[in-house]
N, C-alpha and C positions, 0 to 999 in steps of 0.2 A: 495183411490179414484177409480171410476170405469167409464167406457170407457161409452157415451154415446152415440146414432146418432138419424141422424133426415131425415126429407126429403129432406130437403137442399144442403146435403153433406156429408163430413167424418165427422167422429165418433172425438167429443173430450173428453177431460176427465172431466168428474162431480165431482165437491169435493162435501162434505160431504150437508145433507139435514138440514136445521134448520127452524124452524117455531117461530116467537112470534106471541104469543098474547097479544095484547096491545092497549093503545092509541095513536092517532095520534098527536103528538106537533107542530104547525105549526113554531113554529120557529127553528124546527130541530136540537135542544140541546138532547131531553132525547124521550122518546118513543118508536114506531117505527122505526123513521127517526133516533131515535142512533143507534136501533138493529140492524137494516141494515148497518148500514155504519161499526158497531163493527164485524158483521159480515162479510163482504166484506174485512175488514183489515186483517182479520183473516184467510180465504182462506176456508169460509164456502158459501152453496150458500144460503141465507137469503130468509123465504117467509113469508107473513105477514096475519095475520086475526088481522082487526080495531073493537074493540070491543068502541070505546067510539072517539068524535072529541072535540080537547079544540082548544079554541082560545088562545093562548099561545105567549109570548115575551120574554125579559130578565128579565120583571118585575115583572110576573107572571101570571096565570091564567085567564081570563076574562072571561071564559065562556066555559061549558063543557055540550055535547050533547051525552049519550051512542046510541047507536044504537038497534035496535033493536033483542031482543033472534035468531029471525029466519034469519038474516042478518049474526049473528057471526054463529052460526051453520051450515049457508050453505057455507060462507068462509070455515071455517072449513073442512069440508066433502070435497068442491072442491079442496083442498091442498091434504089432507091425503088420500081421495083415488085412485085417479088419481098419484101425484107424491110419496108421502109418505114424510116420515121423520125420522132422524136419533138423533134430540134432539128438544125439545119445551120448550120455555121459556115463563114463563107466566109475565105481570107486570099489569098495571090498568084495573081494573072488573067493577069498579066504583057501582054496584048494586049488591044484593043478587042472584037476579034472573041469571046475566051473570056469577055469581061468581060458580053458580050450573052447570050452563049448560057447563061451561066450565070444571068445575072437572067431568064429566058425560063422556062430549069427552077424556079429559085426559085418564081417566079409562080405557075406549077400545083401548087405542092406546098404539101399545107396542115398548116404546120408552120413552129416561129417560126424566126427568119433572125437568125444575130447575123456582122453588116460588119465585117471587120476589115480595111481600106482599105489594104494595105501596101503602100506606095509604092519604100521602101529600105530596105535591110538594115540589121542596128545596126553595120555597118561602112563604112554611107554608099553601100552598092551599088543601083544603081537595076532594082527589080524590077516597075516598072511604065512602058509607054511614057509616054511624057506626052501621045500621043494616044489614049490612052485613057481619060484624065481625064473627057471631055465623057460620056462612056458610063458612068463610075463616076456621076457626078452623075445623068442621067437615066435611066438603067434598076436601078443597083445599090441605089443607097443609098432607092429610094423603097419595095424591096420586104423591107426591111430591117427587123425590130425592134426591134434596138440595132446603131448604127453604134457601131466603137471606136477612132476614130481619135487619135494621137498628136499633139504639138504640131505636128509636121512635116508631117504627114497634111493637118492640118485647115489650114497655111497652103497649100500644094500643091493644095487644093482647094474652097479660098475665096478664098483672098487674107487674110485674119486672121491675126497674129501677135500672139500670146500672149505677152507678158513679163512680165506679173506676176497671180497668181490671179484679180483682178478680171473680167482680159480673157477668161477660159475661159467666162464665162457669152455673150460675145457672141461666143468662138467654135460655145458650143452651138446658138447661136440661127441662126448660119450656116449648120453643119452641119441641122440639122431643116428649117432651109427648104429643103433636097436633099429632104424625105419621110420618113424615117428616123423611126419610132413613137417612140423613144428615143437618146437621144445621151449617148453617155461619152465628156466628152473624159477625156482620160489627160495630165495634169499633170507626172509625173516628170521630164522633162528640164526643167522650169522651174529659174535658178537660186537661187533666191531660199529661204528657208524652211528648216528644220528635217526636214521631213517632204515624205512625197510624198502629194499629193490630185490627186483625179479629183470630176468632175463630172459626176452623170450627172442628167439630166433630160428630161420629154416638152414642153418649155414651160410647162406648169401648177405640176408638183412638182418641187422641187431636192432630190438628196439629196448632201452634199460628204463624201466618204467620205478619211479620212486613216490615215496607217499612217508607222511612223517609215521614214527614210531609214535603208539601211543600206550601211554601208562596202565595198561589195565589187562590183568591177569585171565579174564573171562572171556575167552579164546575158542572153547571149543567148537570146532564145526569149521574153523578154518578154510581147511584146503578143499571138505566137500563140497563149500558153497560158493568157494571160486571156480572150480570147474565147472559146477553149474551153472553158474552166468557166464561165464565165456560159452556153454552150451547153447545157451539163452540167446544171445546176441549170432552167435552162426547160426542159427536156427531164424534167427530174423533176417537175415542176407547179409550181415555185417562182415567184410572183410575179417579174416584172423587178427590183426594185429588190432584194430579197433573194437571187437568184438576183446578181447585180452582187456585193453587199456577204460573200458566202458568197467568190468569186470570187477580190477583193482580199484576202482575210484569206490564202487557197491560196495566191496569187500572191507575197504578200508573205512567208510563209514561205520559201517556193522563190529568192524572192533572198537571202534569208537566208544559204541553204545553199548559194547557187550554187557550182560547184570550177572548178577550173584545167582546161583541157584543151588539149592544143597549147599553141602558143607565143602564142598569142593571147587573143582573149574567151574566156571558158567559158559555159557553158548553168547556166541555173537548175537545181535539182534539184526534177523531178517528184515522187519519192519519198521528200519529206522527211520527211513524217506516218508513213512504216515504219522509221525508221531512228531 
């Protein structure tokens, strides 16, 4: 961390800089409003470009408005060049067009990229065109240094289906030949097993990282909030695979804890480690 000051007063200390780019969920399960709160638990200081607004519940999606090119690009620029940044996590692009413009900034910004590919909500809503799959494959995932895509993710944009742990290694090897430095797949919706494992590897090193399953339906914000703490921890100088393995330990607390809210899914609890 490094000392920072202002007009105000004395100088405090700054943790680490992390940016998502994302959608905004108004019911503050997954999004944005997870990244930030995942990053906040985490002792990172979160800043946000809204690249898309859903009207959002326990139940699911009701309605999603991306924003427009020139709206996320100037967020963009007024983060990155004024404060900067030490990791950026990317999640809903929702269009081809946001899906470019956002691998374009990625590109210039030197600073690691952690993909989190999200295609559909965890209530099955589709938050990515399907024309912009071709642009997630050749511009997204190649400036990426951990993609983190789910079982659904990686058949949606392979063609691989994952049915039993074996097949995650040759969904990794799908994924990576998109570019992507490092590839997580995310195992959970597998039926199979006792526990939930994830796969992360660059092709060379495999590291299969497991945590128990646990009984609780109140799920939402999942994969947002993993990628954001693996953002979190490279963003601290954490090696990829420690910076991962920190990540899963958070995440699988937080379903631990997840609670009921509405009449539907609930959200993981970010703040499990304070309570």
């Amino acid at each position: 961390m490094t000392r920072a000051s202002g007009p105000g007063g004395a100088a405090g200390t700054r943790p680490p800089l992390v940016l998502t780019v994302a959608g905004s969920d108004s019911g503050g399960g997954a999004g944005v409003q997870a990244d930030l709160k995942a990053m906040l638990a985490l002792g990172v200081h979160g800043m946000s470009v809204i690249t898309a607004v859903t009207a959002q519940n326990s139940r699911g999606v009701h309605g999603a408005w991306e924003l427009p090119e020139e709206a996320v690009r100037a967020q963009y620029r007024a983060v990155v060049d004024d404060i900067g940044v030490q990791a950026v996590k990317t999640g809903m692009l929702a269009s081809a067009t946001l899906v470019e413009t956002v691998a374009e900034l990625l590109a210039g910004t030197d600073a690691p990229v952690v993909v989190d590919p999200v295609g559909v909500s965890k209530h099955g809503d589709a938050l990515l065109a399907v024309s912009a799959l071709e642009s997630v494959r050749k511009r997204l995932l190649p400036v990426a240094t951990v993609a983190t895509p789910n079982l659904d993710e990686v058949a949606q944009l392979t063609g691989v289906r994952v049915v039993q742990e074996a097949d995650m290694r040759v969904a990794a090897e799908a994924i990576l030949a998109h570019g992507p430095r490092w590839a997580l797949i995310k195992g959970g919706h597998l039926p199979t097993g006792e526990g939930a494992v994830d796969l992360l590897t660059d092709g060379a090193e495999e590291h299969w990282l497991r945590a128990p399953r646990h009984d609780n339906r109140h799920t939402h914000g999942t994969g947002c909030t993993l990628a954001s703490a693996v953002a979190s921890g490279l963003a601290k100088g954490l090696p990829v695979p420690e910076a991962v393995r920190q990540a899963k330990e958070y995440v699988t607390g937080a379903i631990a804890a997840g609670f009921a809210l509405g009449a539907g899914i609930g959200p993981v609890d970010h703040g499990w480690r304070f309570r």
